[in-house]
N, C-alpha and C positions, 0 to 999 in steps of 0.2 A: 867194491874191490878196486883198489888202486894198483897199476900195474907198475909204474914208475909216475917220479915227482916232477909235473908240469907246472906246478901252478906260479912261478916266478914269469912264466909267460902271461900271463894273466896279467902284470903290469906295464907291460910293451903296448903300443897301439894297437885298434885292433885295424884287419884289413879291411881295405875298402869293400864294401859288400857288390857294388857295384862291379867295380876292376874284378875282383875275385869269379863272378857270373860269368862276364863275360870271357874270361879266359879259360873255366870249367866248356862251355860252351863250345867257342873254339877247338879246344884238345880234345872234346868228345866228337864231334863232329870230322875232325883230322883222322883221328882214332876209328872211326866207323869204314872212310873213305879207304883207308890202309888193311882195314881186318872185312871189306867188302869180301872177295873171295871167298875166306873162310868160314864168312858169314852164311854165304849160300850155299857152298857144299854141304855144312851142316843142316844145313832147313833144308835141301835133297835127302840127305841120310835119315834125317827125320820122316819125311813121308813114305819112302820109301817102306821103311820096318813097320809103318805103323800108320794106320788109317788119321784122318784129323789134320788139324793145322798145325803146323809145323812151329809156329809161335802161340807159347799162351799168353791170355792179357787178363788182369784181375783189377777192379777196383782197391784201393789200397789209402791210408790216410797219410797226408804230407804234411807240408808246416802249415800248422795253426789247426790240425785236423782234416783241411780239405782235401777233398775227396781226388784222387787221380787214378789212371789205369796205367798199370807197369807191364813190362813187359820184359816176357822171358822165353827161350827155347822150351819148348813141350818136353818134358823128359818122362809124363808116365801116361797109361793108355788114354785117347783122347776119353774126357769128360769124370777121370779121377779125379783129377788136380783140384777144379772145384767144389766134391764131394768129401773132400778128405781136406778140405782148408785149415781149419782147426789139430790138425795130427801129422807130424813130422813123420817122413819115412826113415823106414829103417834098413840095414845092413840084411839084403836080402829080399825088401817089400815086394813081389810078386807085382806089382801094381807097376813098376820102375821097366822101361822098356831098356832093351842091351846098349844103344845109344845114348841114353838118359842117363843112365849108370856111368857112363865115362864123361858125359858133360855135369854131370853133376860130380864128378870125383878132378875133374880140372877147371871147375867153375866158366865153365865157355858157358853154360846155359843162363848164365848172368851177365854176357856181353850185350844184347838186345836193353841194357840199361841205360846205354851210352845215347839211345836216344830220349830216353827221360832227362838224362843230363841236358843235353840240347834242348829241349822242351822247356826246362826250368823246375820240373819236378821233382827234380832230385839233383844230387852233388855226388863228387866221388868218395867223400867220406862223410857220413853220419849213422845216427840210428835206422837201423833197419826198417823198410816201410813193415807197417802190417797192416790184415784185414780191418774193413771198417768196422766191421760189426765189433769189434777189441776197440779201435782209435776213438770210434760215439762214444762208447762207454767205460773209458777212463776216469778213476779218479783225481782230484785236482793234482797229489803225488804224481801220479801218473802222465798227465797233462804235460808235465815240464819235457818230457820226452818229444813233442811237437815241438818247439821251441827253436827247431831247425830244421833245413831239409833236412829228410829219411837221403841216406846214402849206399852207396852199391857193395861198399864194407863201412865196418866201425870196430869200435874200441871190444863191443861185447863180443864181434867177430873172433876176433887175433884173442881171447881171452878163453874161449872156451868154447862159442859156435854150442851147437846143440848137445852139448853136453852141459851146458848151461840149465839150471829153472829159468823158468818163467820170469820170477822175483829178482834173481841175480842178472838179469840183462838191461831188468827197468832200471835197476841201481846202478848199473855199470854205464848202461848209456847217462843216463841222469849225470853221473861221475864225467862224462866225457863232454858238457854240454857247460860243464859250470867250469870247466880246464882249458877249453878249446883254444887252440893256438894253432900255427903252424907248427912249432917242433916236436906236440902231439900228433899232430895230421900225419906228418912224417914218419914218425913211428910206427902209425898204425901200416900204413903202404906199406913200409917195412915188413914190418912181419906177415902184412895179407902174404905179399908174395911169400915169404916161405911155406905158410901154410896154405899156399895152392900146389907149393911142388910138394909136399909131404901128403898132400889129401887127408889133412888130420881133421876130424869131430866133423867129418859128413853128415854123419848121422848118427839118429840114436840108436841106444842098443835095444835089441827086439828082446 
């Protein structure tokens, strides 16, 4: 799926891989020190509703397939999240605490990314990390999806998010990977943010 025509960007230099890190880095890091407050009230309101640690962390596969642990605000009873890895919640899941449901409907429970950005394991925009047990056992198709950092939004995001297949997001990130440019990166930011203040394609339908 092509959302719009980047690929004249494709003939521009590409950025410095280096410059580009370190300034991801930076702006995550600034970005953490600024959203401290809100950072911790949330992981209060977390504990508070609900027994468990207030942050989940999951093994997840990055560029080239290596292995990293992400991390994110808990949003459903402690020790679902990794029983239920394999299966998107739904509009309703029983499983989603009252607090999870609003960090999951304004995406604050993917703020705790920003220090994977710092870290180096991740970027502000790329393919979605996922579980390793999917990332080991990729076909070589499938593979090209590594080929970058996994990011905290992408293309498959602003495209469709969980109303997407399976199929359509490998082909849409894969799309995003052989386009990649700044004036796509930009776009995608673009429209993240509308669709964090619309809350669209949270989830699938039950």
């Amino acid at each position: 799926m092509i959302i719009e025509d980047f690929s004249e960007e494709n003939k521009q230099p590409k950025r410095s891989n280096a410059a580009a890190r370190v300034f991801e880095a930076v702006l995550a890091a600034l970005m953490l020190l600024a959203l401290l407050p809100l950072l911790l009230g949330v992981a209060i309101l977390i504990r508070i509703e609900s027994k468990g640690p207030a942050m989940f962390k999951q093994q997840r596969g990055g560029l080239h397939g290596r292995h990293f642990t992400i991390y994110k605000f808990r949003t459903m009873e402690h020790g679902r999240d990794n029983k239920r890895q394999y299966l998107n919640p739904f509009d309703g899941d029983p499983s989603i605490t009252k607090i999870g449901n609003i960090l999951r409907k304004t995406s604050i429970d993917e703020l705790p990314q920003l220090i994977n950005i710092v870290k180096g394991d991740m970027s502000f925009i790329g393919p979605r990390p996922t579980v390793i047990d999917q990332t080991d056992n990729y076909d070589d198709y499938q593979k090209q999806r590594l080929m970058v950092k996994p990011g905290v939004t992408g293309l498959a995001q602003v495209s469709g998010r969980n109303s997407l297949s399976w199929d359509e997001k490998i082909d849409i990130d894969i799309d995003y990977i052989n386009r990649k440019s700044l004036r796509l990166d930009m776009y995608i930011l673009a429209q993240t943010i509308v669709k964090v203040f619309r809350t669209e394609e949270i989830y699938e339908k039950s």
